[in-house]
C-alpha positions in Angstrom: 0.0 0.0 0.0 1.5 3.5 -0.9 1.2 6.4 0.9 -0.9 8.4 -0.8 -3.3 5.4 -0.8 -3.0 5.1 3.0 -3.7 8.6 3.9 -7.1 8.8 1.5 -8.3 5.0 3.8 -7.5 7.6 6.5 -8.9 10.8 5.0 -11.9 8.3 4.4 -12.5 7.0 7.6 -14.8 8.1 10.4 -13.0 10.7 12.6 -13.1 8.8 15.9 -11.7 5.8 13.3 -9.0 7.9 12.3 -8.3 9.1 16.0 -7.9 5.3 16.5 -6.1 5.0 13.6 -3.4 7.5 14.2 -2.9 7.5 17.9 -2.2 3.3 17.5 0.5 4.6 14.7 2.0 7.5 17.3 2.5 4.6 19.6 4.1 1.9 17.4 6.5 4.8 16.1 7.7 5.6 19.6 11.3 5.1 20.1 11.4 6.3 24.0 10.3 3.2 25.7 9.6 5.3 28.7 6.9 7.5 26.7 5.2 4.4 24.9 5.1 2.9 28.2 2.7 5.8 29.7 0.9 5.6 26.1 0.3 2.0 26.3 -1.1 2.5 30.3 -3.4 5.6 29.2 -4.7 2.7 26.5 -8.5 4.0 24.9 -8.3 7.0 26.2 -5.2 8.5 25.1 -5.6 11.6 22.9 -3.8 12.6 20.1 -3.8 16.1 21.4 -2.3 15.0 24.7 0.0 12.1 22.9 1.3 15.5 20.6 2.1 17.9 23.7 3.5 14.5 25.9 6.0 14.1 23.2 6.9 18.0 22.7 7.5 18.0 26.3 9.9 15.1 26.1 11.7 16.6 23.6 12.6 19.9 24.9 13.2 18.0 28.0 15.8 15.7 25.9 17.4 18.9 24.4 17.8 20.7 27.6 20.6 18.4 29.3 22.4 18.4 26.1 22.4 22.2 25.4 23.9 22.3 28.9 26.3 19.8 29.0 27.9 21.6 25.6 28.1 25.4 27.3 31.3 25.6 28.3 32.2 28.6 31.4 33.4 31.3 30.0 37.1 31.2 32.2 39.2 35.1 32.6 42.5 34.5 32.4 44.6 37.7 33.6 48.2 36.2 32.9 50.0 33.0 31.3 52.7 31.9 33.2 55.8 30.2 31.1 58.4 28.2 32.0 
């Protein structure tokens, strides 16, 4: 099945379908265990609304220690000694 051929099924389908539909895709595409875990526990009544913002959330939370970890102090140095 192509793509385009998958989206008009989708496109086709009822909207609570569709929810269905997508929100089952979200969580097979998961790669952070953690997060498909909590997805897999809300079950049925997980929304794709609240699946979008739980995964924008982990991402900036992802970035954050990273962004961090690469700032380096910024270090005065008033003389160099030589040997």
């Amino acid at each position: 099945m192509t793509m385009t051929s998958m989206t008009m099924k989708i496109i086709q389908m009822s909207s609570s379908y569709r929810d269905d539909v997508l929100r089952d895709r979200i969580i097979a595409g998961m790669k952070s265990k953690e997060i498909k875990r909590k997805f897999l526990h809300k079950g049925d009544e997980l929304k794709i609304k609240d699946a979008i913002e739980t995964i924008k959330s982990h991402k900036a939370n992802q970035s954050q220690p990273a962004a961090i970890a690469y700032s380096s102090p910024k270090v005065e140095v008033d003389a160099l000694r030589t040997h």
